[in-house]
LUMTIKE-294897 format. One record per residue (C-alpha): residue in three letters; x, y, z. Coordinates in steps of 0.25 Angstrom, whole numbers, padded with zeros to 4 digits, always signed. Layout:
N
ALAXYZ;...
//
This chain:
104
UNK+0123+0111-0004;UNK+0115+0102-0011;UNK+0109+0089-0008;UNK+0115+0076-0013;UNK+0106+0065-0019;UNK+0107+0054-0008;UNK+0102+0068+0001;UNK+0090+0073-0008;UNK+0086+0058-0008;UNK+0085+0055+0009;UNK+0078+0071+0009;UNK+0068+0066-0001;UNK+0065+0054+0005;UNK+0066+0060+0018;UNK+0055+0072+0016;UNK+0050+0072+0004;UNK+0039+0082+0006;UNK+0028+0076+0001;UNK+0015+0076+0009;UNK+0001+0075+0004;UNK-0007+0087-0001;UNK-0021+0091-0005;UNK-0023+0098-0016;UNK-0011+0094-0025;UNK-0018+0086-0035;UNK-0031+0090-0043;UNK-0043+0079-0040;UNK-0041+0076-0025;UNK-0053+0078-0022;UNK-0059+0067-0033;UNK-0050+0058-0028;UNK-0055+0060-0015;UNK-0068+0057-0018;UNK-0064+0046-0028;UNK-0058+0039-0015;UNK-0072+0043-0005;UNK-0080+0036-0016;UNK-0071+0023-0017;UNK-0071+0022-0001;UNK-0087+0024-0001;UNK-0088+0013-0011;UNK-0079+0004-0003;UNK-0087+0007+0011;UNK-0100+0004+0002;UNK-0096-0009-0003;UNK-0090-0012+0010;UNK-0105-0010+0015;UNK-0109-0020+0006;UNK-0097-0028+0007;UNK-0103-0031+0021;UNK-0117-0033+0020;UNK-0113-0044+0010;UNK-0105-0050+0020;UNK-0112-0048+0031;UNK-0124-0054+0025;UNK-0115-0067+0021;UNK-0112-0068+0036;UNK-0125-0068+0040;UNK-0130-0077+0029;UNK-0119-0088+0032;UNK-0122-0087+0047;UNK-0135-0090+0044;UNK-0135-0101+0034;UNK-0122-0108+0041;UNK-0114-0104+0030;UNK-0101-0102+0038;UNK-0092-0098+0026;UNK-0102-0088+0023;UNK-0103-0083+0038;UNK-0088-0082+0037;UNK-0087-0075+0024;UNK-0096-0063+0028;UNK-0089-0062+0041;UNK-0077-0058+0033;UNK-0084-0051+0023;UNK-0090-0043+0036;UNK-0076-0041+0041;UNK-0068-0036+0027;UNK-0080-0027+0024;UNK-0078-0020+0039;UNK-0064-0021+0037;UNK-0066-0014+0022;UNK-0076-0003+0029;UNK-0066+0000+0040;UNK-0053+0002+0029;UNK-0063+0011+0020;UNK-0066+0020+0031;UNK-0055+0020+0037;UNK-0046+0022+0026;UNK-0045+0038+0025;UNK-0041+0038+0039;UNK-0031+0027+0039;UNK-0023+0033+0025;UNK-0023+0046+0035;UNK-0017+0040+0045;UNK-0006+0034+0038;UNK-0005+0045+0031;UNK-0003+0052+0044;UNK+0006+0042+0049;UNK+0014+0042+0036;UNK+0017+0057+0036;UNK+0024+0055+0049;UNK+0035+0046+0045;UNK+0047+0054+0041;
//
């Protein structure tokens, strides 16, 4: 017997047996390392992000220059914020990955 419209449409959107897979599409592996290269730049200039600020912090503490002090605070605390999201990043795409494969 063979399916109306209205119940190919609630199947499909129900299951539609999509899942992802390694090795469908030539050049994965380039676009690994394209995306490894982009986070390692990222954690350097993070690196330097923070020396910057942290030198701004300390030089405002020591001259008085409370704007200063207060800037390399937050410039301290987005850059430690920055190096914990790049890190962290593979790990939290997989866990919502994870999470997300479990909704039906």
């Amino acid at each position: 017997m063979p399916m109306s419209l209205a119940d190919s449409v609630i199947t499909l959107a129900y299951d539609p047996g999509v899942t992802p897979k390694e090795g469908g599409l030539p050049g994965l592996s380039v676009l690994k390392n394209v995306v490894s290269s982009i986070n390692l730049f990222g954690i350097v200039a993070v690196v330097g992000a923070l020396a910057v600020s942290l030198g701004v912090w300390a030089w405002g503490h020591h001259t008085g220059g409370h704007q200063a002090e207060a800037n390399g605070k937050k410039g301290a605390v987005v850059a430690a914020g920055a190096a914990l999201g790049l890190g962290a990043a593979n790990g939290i795409v997989a866990f919502f990955s994870a999470l997300g494969s479990q909704v039906h």
